[in-house]
PLY file of the C-alpha trace (Angstrom):
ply
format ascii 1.0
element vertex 144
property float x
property float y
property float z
element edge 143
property int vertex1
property int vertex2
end_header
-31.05 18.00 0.83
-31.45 14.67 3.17
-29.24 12.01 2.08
-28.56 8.38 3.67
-26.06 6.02 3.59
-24.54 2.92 5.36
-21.34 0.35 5.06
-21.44 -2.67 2.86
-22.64 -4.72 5.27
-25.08 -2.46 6.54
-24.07 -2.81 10.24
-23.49 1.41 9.91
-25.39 3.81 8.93
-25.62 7.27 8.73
-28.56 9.86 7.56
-28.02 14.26 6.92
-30.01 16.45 6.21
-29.30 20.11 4.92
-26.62 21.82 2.69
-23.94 18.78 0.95
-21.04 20.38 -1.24
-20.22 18.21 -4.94
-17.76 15.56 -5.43
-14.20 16.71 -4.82
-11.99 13.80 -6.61
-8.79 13.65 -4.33
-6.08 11.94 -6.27
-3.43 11.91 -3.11
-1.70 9.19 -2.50
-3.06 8.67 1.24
-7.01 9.17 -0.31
-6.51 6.79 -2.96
-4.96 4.01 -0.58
-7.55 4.60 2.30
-10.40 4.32 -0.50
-8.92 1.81 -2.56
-9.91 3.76 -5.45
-7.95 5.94 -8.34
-9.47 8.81 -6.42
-11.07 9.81 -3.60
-14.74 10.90 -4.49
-15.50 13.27 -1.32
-18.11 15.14 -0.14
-18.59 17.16 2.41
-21.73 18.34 4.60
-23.55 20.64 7.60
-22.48 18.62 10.61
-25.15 19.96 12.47
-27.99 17.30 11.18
-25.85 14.29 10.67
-27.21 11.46 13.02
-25.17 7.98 12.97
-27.63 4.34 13.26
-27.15 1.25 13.45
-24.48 -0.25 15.30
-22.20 2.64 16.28
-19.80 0.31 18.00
-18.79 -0.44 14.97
-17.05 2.44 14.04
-13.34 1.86 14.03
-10.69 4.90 13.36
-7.30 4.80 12.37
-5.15 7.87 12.48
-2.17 8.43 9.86
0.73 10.44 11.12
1.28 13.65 10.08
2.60 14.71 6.81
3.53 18.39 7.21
0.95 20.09 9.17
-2.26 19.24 11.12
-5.18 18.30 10.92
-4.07 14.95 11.19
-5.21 12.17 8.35
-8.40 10.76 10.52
-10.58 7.66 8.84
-13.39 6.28 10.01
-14.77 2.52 8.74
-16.66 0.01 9.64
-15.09 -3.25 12.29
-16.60 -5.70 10.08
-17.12 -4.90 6.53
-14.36 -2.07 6.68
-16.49 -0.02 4.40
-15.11 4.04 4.84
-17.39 5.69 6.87
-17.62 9.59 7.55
-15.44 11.58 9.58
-16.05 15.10 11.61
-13.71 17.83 10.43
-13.57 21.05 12.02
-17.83 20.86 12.20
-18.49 19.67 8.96
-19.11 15.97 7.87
-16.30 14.57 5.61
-17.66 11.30 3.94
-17.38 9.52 0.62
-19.63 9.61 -2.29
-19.79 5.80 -2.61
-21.20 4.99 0.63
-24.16 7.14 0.01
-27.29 5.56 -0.58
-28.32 7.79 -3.73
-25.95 10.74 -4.94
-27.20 10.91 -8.26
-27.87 14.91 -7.59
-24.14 15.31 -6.79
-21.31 16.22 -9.44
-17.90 16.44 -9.43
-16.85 19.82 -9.39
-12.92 19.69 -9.17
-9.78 17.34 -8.83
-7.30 17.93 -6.05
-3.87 16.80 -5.58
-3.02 15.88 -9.38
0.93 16.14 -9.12
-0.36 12.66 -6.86
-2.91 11.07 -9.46
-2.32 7.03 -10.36
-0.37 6.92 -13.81
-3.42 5.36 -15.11
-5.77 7.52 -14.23
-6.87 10.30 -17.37
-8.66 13.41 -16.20
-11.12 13.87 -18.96
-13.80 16.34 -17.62
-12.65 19.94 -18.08
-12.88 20.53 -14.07
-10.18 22.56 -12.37
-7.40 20.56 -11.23
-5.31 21.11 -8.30
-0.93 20.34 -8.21
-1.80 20.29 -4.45
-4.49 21.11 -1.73
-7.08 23.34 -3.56
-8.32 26.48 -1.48
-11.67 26.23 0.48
-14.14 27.21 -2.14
-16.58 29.84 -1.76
-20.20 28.60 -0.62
-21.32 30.30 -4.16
-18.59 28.47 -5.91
-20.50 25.14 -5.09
-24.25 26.04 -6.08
-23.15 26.13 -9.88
0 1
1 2
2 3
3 4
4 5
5 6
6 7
7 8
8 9
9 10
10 11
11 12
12 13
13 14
14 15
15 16
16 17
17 18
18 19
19 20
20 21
21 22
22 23
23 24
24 25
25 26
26 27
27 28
28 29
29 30
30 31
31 32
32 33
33 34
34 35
35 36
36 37
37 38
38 39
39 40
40 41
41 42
42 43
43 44
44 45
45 46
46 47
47 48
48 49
49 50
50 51
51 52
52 53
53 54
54 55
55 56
56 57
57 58
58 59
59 60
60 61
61 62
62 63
63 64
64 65
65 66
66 67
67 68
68 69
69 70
70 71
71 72
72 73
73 74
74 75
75 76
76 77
77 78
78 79
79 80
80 81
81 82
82 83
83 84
84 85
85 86
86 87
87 88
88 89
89 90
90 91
91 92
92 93
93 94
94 95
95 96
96 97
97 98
98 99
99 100
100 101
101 102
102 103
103 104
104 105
105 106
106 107
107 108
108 109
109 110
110 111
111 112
112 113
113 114
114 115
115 116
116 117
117 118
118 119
119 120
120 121
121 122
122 123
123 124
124 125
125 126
126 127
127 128
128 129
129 130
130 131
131 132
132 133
133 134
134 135
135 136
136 137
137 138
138 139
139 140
140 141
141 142
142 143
């Protein structure tokens, strides 16, 4: 799959090419207030053929303190717009679904962190939900 995407402003963008996992909805707390959104719609992808353009001095980071344990709570967004931008995790591409140019092949495919979800927020679609931090899925679990 290639896929594209950029900020609001456009300033950033961002193009990948090869395997792309289906919407996780994150309902913690720290996803929703980063995204501004009663969830967190997140994707993740093959870091090895993601390529940044545009103005990549315009990437801005901000780092959240630890919670419990690492991997510490890493954003990425753009200086000007402060659209969310993706983020490198442990070699794969972190990003969300919104800043994509065209995700209309992408589904959600579960909800994490529900004992966190916004009180006016109804989960309506039958997918498995999560109290907590769901365990990494299996590669076969996410070519349903």
């Amino acid at each position: 799959m290639r896929l594209t995407g950029s900020c609001l402003c456009g300033a950033v963008g961002f193009e990948l090419e090869g395997w792309v996992s289906p919407i996780q909805a994150c309902h913690a707390e720290r996803c929703r207030k980063a995204t501004g959104g009663l969830f967190s719609p997140e994707v993740a992808a093959a870091g090895d053929k993601f390529v940044w353009t545009g103005e990549v001095g315009n990437i801005a980071s901000y780092e959240a303190p630890l919670l419990d344990t690492p991997p510490a709570y890493r954003r990425n967004f753009c200086r000007t717009c402060g659209s969310p931008l993706p983020v490198e995790h442990e070699g794969m591409i972190v990003l969300q679904a919104g800043v994509l140019d065209n995700c209309s092949e992408l589904d959600v495919f579960r909800h994490a962190f529900v004992g966190q979800k916004s009180g006016c927020c109804e989960i309506t679609d039958g997918k498995p939900q999560f109290e907590g931090q769901p365990p990494v899925p299996d590669v076969s679990e996410l070519h349903e």
